[in-house]
N, C-alpha and C positions, 0 to 999 in steps of 0.2 A: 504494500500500500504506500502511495505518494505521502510523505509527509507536507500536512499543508504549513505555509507559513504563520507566525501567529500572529494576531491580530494587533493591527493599531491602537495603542493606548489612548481612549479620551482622554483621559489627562496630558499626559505629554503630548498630543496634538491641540490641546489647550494653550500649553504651557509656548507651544509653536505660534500658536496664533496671537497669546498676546503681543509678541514683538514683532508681530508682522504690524497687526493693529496700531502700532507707536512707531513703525519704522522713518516714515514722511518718505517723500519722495527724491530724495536722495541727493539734490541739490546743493550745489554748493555755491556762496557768493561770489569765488571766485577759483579763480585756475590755481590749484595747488601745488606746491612746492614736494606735497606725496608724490605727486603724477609725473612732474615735467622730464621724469626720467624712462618716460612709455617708447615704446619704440616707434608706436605708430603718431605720427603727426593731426592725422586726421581724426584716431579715436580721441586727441585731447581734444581740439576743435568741437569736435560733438558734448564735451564732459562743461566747455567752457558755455559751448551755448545751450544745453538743458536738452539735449536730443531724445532722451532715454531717460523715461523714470526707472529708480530703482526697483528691483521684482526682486530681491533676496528674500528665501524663503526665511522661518522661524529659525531652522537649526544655522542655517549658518550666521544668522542676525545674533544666534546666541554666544556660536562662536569668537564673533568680531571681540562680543563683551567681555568673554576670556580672556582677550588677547588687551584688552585696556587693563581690565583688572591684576593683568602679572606685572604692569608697566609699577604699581603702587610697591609689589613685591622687588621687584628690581630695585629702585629708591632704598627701601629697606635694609639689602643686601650691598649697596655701593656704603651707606653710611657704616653699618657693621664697619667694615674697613679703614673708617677713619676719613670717609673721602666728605667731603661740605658739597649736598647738592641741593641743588635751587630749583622748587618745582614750578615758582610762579615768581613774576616778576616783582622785587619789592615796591616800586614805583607805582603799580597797579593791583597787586594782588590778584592779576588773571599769569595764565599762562602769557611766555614768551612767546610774541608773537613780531615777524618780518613781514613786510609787504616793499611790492615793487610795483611799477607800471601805473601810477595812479588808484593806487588799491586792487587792483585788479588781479595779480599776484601774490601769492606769501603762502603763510603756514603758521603752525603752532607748535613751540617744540618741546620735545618731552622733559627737559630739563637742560641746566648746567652743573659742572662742575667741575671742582678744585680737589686736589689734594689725592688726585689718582696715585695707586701704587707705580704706575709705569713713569707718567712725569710731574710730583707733586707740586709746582709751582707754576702748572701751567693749565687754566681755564679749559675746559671742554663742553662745544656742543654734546649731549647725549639723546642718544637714540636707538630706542628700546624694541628689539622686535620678534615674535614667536613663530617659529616655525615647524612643518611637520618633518621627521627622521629623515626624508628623503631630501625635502630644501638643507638642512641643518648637516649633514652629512658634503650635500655641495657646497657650503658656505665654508669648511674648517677645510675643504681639499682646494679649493682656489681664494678663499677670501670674499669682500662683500663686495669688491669693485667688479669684478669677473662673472660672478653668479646672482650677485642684486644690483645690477647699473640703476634702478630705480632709486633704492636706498642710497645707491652712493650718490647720487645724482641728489637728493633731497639734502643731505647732509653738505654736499657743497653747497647749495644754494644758502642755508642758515648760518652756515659759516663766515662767508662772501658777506652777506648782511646783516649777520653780528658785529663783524669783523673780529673775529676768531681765529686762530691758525689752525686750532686741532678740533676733532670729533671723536665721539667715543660708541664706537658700535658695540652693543650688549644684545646677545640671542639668548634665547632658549629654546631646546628642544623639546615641542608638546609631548612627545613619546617616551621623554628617557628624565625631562629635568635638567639636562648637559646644561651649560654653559658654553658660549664662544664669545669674545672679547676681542675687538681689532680697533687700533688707532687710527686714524685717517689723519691726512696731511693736506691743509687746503691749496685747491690747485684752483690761482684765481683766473687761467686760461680758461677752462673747463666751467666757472662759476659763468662767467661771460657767455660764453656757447649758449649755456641751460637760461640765461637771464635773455638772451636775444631770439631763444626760439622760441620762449610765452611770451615777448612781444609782437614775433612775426605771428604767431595766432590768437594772440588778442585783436589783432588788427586785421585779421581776414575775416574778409566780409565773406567768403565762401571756403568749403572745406578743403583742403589737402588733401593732396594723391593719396589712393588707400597704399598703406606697407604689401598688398597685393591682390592683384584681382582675381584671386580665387580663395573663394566661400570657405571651402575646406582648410585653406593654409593653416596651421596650427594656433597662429598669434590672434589669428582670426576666430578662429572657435572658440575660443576661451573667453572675446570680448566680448565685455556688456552691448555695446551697441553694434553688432551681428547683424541684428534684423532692422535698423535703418539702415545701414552700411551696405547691405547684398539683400537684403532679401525684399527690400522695398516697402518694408513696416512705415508704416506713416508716423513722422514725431507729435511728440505732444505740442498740444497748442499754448504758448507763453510768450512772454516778449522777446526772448530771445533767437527762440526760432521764426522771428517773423523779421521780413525782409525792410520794414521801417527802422528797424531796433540796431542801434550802433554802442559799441564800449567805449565812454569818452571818460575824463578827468571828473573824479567821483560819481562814476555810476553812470548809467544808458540813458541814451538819447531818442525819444520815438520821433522820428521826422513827422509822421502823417500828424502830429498833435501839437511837436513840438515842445511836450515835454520831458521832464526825467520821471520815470516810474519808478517807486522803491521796491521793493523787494515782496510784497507779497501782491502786489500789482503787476508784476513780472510774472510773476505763477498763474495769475487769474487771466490776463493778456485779456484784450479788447474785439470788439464786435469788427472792425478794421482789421485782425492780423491776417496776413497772407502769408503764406510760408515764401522763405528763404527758397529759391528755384531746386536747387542742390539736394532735396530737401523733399522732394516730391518726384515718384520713379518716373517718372515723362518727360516731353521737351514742349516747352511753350510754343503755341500757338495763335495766339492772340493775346494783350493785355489792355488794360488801362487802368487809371487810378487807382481805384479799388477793387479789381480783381484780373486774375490770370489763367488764362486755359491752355490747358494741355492735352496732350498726344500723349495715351499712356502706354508704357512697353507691349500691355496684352492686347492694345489697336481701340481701346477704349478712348472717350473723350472725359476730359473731370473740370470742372469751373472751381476755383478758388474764389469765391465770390463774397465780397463785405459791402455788396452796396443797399444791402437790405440787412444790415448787421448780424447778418449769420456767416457761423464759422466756412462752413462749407455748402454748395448745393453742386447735384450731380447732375450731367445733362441727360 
């Protein structure tokens, strides 16, 4: 006899949904200093203008929590040692936080400190991160520049805009407890690089080449925004993915209104938004003012139409 599988626990499918329930939508104000070390150009484009809500289910939403809550245990374990670390800024009493670009850039970091065993006179970004046996296994055979350009790529950027020399990477492994520990040396060639590619996409008005055009590629399946990117998902509707909407010196600009919308007026977007062309699987074929028609890939026609304040009408 087959053994059947056993059954999904209400409760723990409970316990899933409430942090779907409080997830939000995954947005972020601005292009982050976690990201800018992605390889694809286009998926940050998409992260910067709200392309893709967040759909992470319950257990992984629980996981992310895991992986903050070891950050407090880390702290713990640098001080045991004797080392002075700084989880918030005393000036403000929030986390350390850099921005670049008119706001539009930055991060929040996980601490500073002083009084490391390896060089005790010498300040360090720190930057706390958990990983599973197999990431953690690749990070102690080549290091964090080799196996996470992301991380190292973040940790230049706070460095560059602390003005810091050193960073201090702290892993653990979810599976074993390990430890790995690596210094970083700021490389202000490299800080620049990462500081001028969130300006060339903060400033695109349209997306970057995809890292490739095929669906399946690896870097591709793994990314959140898949099914705007290939498979012609349609974005959500917000000020950002609307083709009025520009990133200017503190905050966006709506041409058709001419004003700046804050932040939850971004999310709610207006009876005028048109999508950004890019943006929509088809190619135009007529426009004007308030609204754009297209020639869709399946031979379809679709009117992008705000002149009767609705988001959309099909023809």
């Amino acid at each position: 006899m087959v053994k059947l599988p056993p059954l999904p626990s209400p409760t723990v499918n409970a316990i899933y949904a409430a942090y779907e329930d409080v997830r939000g939508d995954g947005f972020r104000e601005h292009l982050g200093a976690s990201l800018i070390g992605k390889s694809c150009e286009r998926a940050l484009w998409f992260d910067f203008r709200w392309a893709t809500v967040s759909r992470h289910e319950g257990r992984i939403l629980r996981l992310f929590e895991t992986g903050q809550r070891e950050e407090e245990r880390l702290v713990r374990n640098l001080r045991a040692t004797g080392a002075t670390v700084l989880e918030v800024d005393p000036a403000t009493g929030r986390q350390f936080r850099v921005e670049a670009h008119d706001g539009h850039f930055g991060g929040s970091l996980d601490g500073i400190a002083i009084g490391l065993r390896e060089a005790p006179k010498t300040w360090h970004v720190l930057e706390f991160k958990t990983h599973s046996a197999k990431s953690f296994g690749q990070l102690v055979a080549k290091g964090v520049a080799a196996s996470k350009p992301q991380h190292a790529g973040q940790m230049q950027i706070y460095m560059h805009l602390m003005g810091l020399t050193r960073a201090f990477y702290l892993a653990v492994c979810k599976d074993t407890d390990a430890l790995y520990a690596e210094r970083v040396e700021a490389d202000p060639a490299e800080a620049g690089r990462l500081l001028a590619r969130a300006k060339r996409i903060i400033d695109a008005a349209r997306p970057p080449s995809r890292i490739s055009e095929d669906p399946a590629w690896f870097e591709c399946g793994m990314c959140d925004h898949h099914a705007v990117c290939h498979d012609g998902q349609r974005a959500p509707v917000n000020c950002r993915t609307c083709l009025h909407s520009t990133a200017i010196d503190g905050g966006w600009h709506c041409a058709r209104y001419g004003h700046m919308p804050d932040s939850n007026d971004q999310r709610i977007a207006c009876g005028k938004h048109l999508f950004i062309p890019d943006l929509v699987a088809g190619d135009i074929i007529d426009a004007g003012e308030d609204f754009v028609s297209y020639r869709m890939k399946d031979g379809s026609s679709w009117i992008n139409d705000a002149r009767d304040e609705e988001e959309a009408v099909s023809c």
